[in-house]
N, C-alpha and C positions, 0 to 999 in steps of 0.2 A: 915449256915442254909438257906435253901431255902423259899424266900418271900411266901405268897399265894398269888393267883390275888387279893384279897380283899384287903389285908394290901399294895399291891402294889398299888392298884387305889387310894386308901386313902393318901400314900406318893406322889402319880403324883397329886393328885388334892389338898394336901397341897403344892406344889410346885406353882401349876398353879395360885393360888389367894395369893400368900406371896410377894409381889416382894421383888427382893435384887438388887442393886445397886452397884457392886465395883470399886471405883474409877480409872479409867484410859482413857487410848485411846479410840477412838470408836472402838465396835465393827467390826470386819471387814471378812467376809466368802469368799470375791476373789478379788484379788490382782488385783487392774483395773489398772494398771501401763503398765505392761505386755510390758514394753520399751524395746528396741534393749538393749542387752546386760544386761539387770537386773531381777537380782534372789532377791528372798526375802523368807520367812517361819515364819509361827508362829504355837504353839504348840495346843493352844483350845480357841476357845473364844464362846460367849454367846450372845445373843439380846433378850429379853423379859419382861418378868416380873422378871427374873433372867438374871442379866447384867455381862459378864465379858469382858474386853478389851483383845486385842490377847497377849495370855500369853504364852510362851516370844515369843514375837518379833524379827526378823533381815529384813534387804536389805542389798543389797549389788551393786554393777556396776564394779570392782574391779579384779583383779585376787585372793585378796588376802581373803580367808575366813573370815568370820563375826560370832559370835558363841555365844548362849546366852545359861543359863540350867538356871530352877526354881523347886527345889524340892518336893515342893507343892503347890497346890489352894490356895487361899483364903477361907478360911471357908464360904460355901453358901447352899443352899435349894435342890441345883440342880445334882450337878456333886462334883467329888473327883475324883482324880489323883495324880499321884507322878512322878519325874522323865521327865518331859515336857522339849525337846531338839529342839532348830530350827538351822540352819545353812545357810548362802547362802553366794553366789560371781556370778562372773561375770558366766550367762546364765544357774544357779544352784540353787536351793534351796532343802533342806530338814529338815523333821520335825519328832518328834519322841513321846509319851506319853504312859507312864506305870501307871498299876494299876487302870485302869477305872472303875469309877462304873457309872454310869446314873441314876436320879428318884428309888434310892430303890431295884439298879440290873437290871431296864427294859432294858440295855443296858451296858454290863460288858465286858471287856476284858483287857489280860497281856500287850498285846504288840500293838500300832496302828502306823502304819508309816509312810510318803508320798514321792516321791522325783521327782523331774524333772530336766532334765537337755536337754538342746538343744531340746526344743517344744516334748520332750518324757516325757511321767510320768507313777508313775506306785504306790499301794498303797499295804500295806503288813497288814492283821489279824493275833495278835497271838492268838490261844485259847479261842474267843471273839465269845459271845451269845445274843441277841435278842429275850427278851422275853423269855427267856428256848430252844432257836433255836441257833442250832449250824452254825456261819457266816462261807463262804469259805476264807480260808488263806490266796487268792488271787482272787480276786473278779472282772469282767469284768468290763468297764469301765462303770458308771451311772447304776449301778446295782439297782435297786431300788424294793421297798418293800414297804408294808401295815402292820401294828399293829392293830388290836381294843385293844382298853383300855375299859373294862367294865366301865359304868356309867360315862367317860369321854369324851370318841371320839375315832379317829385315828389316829394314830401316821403315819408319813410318815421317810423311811430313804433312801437315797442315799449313795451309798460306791463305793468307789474308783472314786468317782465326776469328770471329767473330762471338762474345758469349756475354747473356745479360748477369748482371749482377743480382744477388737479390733484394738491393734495393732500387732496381730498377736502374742501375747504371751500365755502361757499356766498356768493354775492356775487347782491344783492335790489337793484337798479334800479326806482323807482318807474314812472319816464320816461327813455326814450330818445329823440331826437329826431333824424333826421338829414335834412339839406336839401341841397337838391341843388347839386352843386358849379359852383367858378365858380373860372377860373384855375385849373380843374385840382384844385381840394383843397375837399372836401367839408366840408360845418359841423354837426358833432356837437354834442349838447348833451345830460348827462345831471343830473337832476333828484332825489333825495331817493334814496340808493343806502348800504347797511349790509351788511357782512360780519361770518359767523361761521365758526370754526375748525371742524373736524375735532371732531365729540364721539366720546367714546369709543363701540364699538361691543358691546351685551352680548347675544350670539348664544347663543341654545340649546344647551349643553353637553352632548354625550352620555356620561352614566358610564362609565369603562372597567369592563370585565368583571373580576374578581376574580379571584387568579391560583390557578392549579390549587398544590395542595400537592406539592412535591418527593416523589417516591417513593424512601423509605428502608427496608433491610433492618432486621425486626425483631431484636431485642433475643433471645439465647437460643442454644439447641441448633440446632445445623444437619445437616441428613447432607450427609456430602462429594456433591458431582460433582451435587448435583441444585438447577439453575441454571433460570431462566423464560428466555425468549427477553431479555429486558430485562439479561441479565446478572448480575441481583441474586438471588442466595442465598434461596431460598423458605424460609420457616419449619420446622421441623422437624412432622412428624405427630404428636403426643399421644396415645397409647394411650388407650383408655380405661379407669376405676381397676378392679380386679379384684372380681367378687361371689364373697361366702365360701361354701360349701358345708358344711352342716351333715353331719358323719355321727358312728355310735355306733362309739366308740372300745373295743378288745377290751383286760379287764378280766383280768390276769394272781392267780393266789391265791398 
């Protein structure tokens, strides 16, 4: 059964003045690591007056995969999911989460995904809606959009989030969600999000030139005092060999 905007404003603004607390890690929306060779992924996490720590978690540096699943949320004000899958290893992450609902439906969908690997990412929509708006399946990179929330504000969302690290790594947010604040502090919400390292860089190498051969005095006769501007001792001149001269020799009795 479909919300009406009233009963939906009514659930986003009992959301925005309830806080909730879930005990864990901090919150975390982009992997500031983004180190040579490390992949990491977590499934959704939360910052506001509804707090959830990145559920589930990995990193990785490794060849060897790192793999975490959590069936469900934590009971909270905000969001519902099921199915939350992260993975990473060495210059790899991806994240996976079914079943979303957001604030009362304001943001629903089957399937949200993210993956990056070697500084490429890329994020996937299943049959996921905004506000009664149909999202594209594959959504360009920092595709961004506006909500008005009657009697609330506006909503801002980011899909398929795209931002480099500074060390050159890449961090891939499927969904970003942020709603408009209440008390002063704004309620973030990021959704199926994978970092990859720094891969190495193999740039077109221009051949160095070959080096010129040392110039050395040859080997031999020299005549004194006859020097090239370079200093070096010129080779001596070679006559050329001598042609004999035939004549008739006088013939004594």
């Amino acid at each position: 059964m479909r919300l009406s905007s009233t009963a939906r404003t009514a659930a986003i603004a009992g959301v925005l003045v309830a806080p909730v607390v879930i005990a864990g890690a901090p919150a975390a929306f982009a992997d500031k690591t983004g180190a040579k060779n490390h992949g990491s992924a977590y499934g959704l996490t939360a910052d506001g007056l509804v707090t959830l720590p990145a559920t589930p978690q990995v990193a990785a540096t490794g060849k060897t995969p790192q793999r975490k699943s959590v069936a469900d949320l934590p009971p909270n004000s905000l969001v519902n999911a099921s199915g939350l899958n992260a993975s990473a290893q060495r210059d790899s992450g991806r994240a996976s989460v079914s079943d979303l609902n957001v604030a009362q439906r304001l943001l629903q969908a089957e399937t949200v995904s993210a993956s990056c690997n070697a500084r490429k990412g890329n994020a996937t929509l299943g049959n996921a809606y905004l506000n009664g708006r149909r999202l594209a399946a594959n959504p360009k990179p920092n595709s961004k959009l506006q909500v008005p929330i009657d009697g609330v504000g506006e909503a801002s969302v980011v899909l398929n989030s795209q931002r480099r690290n500074p060390q050159g790594g890449l961090t891939v947010t499927a969904i970003e969600l942020n709603l408009p604040s209440a008390n002063g502090k704004p309620q973030r919400l990021g959704i199926a999000s994978a970092t990859c390292g720094a891969a190495k860089r193999i740039g077109h190498q221009v051949p160095k030139a070959p080096k010129a051969p040392e110039s050395r005095p040859e080997q031999g006769h020299h005549t004194g005092g006859n020097k090239g501007q370079s200093g070096l001792n010129r080779p001596a001149v070679v006559a050329p060999a001598p042609t004999p001269v035939t004549k008739d020799l006088a013939v004594t009795g």
